[in-house]
C-alpha positions as CSV (number, residue, x, y, z in Angstrom):
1,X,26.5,22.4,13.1
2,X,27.3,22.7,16.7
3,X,25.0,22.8,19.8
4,X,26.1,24.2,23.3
5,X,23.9,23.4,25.7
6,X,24.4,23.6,29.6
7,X,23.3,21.6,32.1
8,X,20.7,22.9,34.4
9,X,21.4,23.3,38.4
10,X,18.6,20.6,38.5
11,X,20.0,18.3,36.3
12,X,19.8,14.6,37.2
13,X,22.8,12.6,36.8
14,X,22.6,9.9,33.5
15,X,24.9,9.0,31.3
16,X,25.9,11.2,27.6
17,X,24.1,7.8,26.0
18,X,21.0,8.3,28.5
19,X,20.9,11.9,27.8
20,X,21.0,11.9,23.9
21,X,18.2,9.1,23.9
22,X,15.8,9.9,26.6
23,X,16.2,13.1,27.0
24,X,17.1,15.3,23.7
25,X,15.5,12.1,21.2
26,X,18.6,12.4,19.1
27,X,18.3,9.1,16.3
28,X,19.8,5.4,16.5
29,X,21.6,6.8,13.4
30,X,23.2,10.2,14.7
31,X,24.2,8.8,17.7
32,X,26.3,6.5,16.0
33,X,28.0,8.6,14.4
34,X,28.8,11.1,17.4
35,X,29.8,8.1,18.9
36,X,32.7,7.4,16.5
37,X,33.2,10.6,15.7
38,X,33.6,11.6,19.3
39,X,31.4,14.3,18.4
40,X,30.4,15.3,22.2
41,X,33.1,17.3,24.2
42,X,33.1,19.1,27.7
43,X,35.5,21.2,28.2
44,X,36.9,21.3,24.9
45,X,37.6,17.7,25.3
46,X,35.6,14.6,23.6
47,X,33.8,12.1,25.9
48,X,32.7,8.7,26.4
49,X,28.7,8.5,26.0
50,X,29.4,6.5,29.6
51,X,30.4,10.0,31.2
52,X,27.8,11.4,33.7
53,X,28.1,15.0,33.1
54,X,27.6,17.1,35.9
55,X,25.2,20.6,36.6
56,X,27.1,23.1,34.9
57,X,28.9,21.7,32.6
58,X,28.6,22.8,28.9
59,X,28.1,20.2,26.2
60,X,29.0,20.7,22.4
61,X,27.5,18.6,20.0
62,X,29.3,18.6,17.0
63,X,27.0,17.3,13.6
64,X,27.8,16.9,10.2
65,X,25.3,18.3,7.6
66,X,25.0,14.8,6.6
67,X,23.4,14.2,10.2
68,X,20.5,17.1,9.6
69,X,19.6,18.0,6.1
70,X,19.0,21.6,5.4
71,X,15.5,21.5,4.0
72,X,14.3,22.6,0.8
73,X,11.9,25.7,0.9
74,X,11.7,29.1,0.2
75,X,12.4,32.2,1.4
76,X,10.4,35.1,2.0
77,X,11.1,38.4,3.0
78,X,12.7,39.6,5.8
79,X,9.4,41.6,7.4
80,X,9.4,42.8,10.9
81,X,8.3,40.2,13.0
82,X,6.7,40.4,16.9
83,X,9.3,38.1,18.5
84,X,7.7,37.2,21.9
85,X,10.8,35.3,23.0
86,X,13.9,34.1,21.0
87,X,17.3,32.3,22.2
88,X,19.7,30.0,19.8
89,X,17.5,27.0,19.9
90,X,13.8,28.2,19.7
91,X,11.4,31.4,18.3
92,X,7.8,32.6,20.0
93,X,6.2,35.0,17.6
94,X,3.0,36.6,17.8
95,X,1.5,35.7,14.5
96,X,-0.8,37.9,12.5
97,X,-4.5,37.3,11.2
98,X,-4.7,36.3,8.1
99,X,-1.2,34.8,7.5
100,X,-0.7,31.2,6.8
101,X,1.5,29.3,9.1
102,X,3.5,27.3,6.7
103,X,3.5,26.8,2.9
104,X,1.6,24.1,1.0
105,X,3.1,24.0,-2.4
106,X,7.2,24.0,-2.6
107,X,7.1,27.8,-4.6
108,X,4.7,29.8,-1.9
109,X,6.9,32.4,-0.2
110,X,4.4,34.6,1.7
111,X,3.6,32.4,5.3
112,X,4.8,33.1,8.3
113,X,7.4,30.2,8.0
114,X,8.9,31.7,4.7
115,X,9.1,35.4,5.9
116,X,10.4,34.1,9.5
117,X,13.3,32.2,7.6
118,X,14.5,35.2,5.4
119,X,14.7,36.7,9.2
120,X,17.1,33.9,10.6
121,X,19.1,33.1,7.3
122,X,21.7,35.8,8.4
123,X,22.5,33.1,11.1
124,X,22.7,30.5,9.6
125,X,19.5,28.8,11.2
126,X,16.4,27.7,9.5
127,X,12.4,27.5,11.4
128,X,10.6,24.1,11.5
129,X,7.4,24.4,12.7
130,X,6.2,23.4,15.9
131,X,2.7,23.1,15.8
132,X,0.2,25.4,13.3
133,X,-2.4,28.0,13.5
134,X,-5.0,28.7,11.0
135,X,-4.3,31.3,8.8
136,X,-7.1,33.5,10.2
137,X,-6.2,33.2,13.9
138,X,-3.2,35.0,15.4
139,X,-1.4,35.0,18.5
140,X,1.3,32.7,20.2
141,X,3.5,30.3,18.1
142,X,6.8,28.3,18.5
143,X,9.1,27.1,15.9
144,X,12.1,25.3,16.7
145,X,15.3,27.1,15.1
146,X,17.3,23.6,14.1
147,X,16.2,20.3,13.6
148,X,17.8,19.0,17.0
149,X,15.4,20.6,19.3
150,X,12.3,19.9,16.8
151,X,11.5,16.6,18.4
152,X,11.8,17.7,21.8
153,X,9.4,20.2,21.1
154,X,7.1,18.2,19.3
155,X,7.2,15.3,22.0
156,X,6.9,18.6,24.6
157,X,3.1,19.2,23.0
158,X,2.0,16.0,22.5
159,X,2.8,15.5,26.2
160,X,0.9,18.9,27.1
161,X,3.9,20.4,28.7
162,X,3.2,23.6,25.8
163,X,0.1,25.4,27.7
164,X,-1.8,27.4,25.6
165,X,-4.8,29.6,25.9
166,X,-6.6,31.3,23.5
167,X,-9.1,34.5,23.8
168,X,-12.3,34.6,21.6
169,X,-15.5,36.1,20.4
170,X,-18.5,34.7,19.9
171,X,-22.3,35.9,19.0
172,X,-24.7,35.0,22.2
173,X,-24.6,35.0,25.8
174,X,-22.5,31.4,27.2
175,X,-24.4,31.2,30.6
176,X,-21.6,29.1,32.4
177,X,-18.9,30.9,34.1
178,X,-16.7,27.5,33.5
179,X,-17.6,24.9,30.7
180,X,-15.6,21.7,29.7
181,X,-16.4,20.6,25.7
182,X,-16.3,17.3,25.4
183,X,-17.6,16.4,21.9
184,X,-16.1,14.0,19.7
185,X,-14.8,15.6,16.2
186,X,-14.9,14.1,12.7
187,X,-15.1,15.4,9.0
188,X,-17.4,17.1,7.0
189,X,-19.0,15.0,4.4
190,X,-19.5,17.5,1.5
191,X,-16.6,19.9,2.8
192,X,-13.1,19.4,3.1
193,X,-12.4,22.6,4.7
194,X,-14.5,21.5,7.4
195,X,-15.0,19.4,10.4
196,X,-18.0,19.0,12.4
197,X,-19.3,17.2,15.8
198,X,-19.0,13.5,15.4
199,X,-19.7,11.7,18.9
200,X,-19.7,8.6,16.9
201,X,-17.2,8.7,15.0
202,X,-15.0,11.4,15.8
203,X,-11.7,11.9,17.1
204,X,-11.6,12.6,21.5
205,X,-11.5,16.1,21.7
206,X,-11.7,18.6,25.1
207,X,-11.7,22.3,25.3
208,X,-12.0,24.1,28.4
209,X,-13.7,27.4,28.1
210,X,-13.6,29.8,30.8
211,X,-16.2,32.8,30.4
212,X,-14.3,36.2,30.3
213,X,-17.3,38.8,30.0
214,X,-20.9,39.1,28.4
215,X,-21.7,42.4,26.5
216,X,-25.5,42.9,26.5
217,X,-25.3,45.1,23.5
218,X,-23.7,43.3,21.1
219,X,-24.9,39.9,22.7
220,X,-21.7,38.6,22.2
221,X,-19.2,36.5,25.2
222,X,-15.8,36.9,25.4
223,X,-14.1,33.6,26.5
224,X,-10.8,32.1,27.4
225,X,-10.1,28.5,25.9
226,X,-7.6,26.1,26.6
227,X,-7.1,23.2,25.2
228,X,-6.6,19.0,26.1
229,X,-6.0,18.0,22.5
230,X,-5.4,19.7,19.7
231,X,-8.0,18.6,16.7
232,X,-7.8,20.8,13.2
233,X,-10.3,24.1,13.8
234,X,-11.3,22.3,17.8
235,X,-12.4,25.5,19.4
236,X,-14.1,26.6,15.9
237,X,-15.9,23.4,16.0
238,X,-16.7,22.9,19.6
239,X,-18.3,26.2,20.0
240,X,-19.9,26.6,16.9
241,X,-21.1,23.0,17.0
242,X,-23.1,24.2,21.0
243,X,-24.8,27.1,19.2
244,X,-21.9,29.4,19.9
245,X,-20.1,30.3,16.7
246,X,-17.0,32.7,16.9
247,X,-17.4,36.3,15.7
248,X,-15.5,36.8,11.7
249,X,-15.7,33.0,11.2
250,X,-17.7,32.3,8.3
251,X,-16.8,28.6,7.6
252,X,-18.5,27.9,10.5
253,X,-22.0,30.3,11.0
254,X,-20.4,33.5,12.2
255,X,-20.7,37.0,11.2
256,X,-17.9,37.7,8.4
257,X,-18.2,41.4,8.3
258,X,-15.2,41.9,10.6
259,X,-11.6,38.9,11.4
260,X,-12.0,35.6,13.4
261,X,-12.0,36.9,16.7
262,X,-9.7,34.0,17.9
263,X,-6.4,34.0,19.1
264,X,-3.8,32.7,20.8
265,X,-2.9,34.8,23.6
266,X,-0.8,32.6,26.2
267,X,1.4,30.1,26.4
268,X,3.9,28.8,29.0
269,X,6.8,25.9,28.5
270,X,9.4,24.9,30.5
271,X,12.6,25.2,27.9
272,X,14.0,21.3,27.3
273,X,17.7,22.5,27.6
274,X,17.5,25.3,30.7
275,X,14.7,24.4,32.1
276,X,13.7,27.9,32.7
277,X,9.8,29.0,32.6
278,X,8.8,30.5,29.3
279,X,5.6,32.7,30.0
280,X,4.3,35.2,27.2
281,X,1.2,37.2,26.2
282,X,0.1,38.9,23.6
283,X,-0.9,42.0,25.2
284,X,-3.8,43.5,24.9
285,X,-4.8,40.5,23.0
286,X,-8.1,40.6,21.4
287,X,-9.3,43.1,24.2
């Protein structure tokens, strides 16, 4: 597997060594061996990892498949897909309701991971997945496309340099025009499935929520969230938990006569190799 990347007009000057650790998180291990390998060129020629590559220049990264095992999981099918953004090293899709993100036993095919690989298998790349939706919310979601960019990424939303914000639904009128959550969250007792407001026990938990628009005859509010951390079924949770459950989402007191009206209509990240601005939207969204 080879990766080109190319330096950024921005690009501050480090060493190949500094780069590949700080910067791109490549292992102890793989280094070593495009050390002695000489497996980093510019140019079409190898260099030292104490070269200081300059803006512009174009690194290939030359790995063995020893380096980065091809995982083990199925394929799906090769459905259309709503590709939001896509270059060599990373996928934004607009996922639908009531797909699962990934598989959880080694022989499920139909998640958005399986049918998503079928799609890049022509190329020779496989999806790893960023970070998760539930299976009844849609909207915005990364995958990295190899396993050199998935800690970068990963690293990229633990740091909160993935923005995301979500639209959604929910039965009664939320008086504040802006409104900061900031209930702890823990697990249900009796229920697996579920979590529940646990301000002393739970996990730190914050969820902005920005009030869209009221509609006095349904009595429902439509609301922007964002989020400051990212705890299983948060925005589920923290509004159902202040009296303000989300339309479609039974698990947790709202009407189930129609989908969870949640989803995830924006996000923004500045690409780790480019460093260009990556803005999309779901357009129109949930309305």
């Amino acid at each position: 597997m080879d990766i080109s990347i190319t330096l950024p007009d921005n690009f501050q000057s480090m060493t190949i060594s500094e780069l590949l650790d700080k910067e791109w998180l490549v292992p102890r291990k793989v280094r070593h061996f495009l050390r002695t390998r000489k497996g980093v060129s510019i140019s079409g020629q190898p260099v030292s990892f104490q070269h200081s590559p300059q803006a512009g220049d174009t690194l290939i990264l030359h790995f063995e498949a020893e380096d980065y095992p091809a995982p083990k999981s199925q394929i799906g099918e090769a459905v259309s897909l709503d590709i939001l953004f896509e270059d060599e090293h990373l996928i934004i899709l607009n996922k639908p309701a009531g797909l699962k993100t990934h598989p959880n036993e080694p022989d499920e095919t139909d998640t958005l991971l399986n049918h998503l690989a079928a799609y890049l298998a022509p190329k020779g790349d496989f999806p790893f997945v960023v970070h998760r939706l539930d299976r009844e919310t849609s909207g915005c979601i990364v995958f990295a496309k190899n396993q050199f960019i998935l800690p970068i990424l990963s690293r990229m939303l633990e740091n909160k340099l993935i923005y995301r914000r979500y639209q959604a639904v929910v039965a009664g009128e939320i008086p504040e025009k802006h409104w900061i959550i900031r209930d702890k969250i823990g697990r249900h007792r009796h229920d697996r499935r579920k979590r529940v407001i646990d301000n002393r026990k739970g996990d730190f938990a914050v969820t902005h929520v920005e009030k869209a628009f009221y509609n006095t005859r349904t009595n429902e509010t439509s609301v922007f969230c964002t989020l400051e951390t990212g705890r299983t079924h948060q925005i589920r949770v923290h509004l159902s938990g202040n009296g303000y459950p989300i339309i479609g989402d039974s698990l947790y007191g709202g009407a189930a006569n129609q989908r969870l009206m949640l989803h995830a209509f924006e996000l923004h990240l500045i690409h780790p190799f480019s460093k260009e601005e990556i803005v999309v939207q779901t357009e129109p969204g949930l309305w």
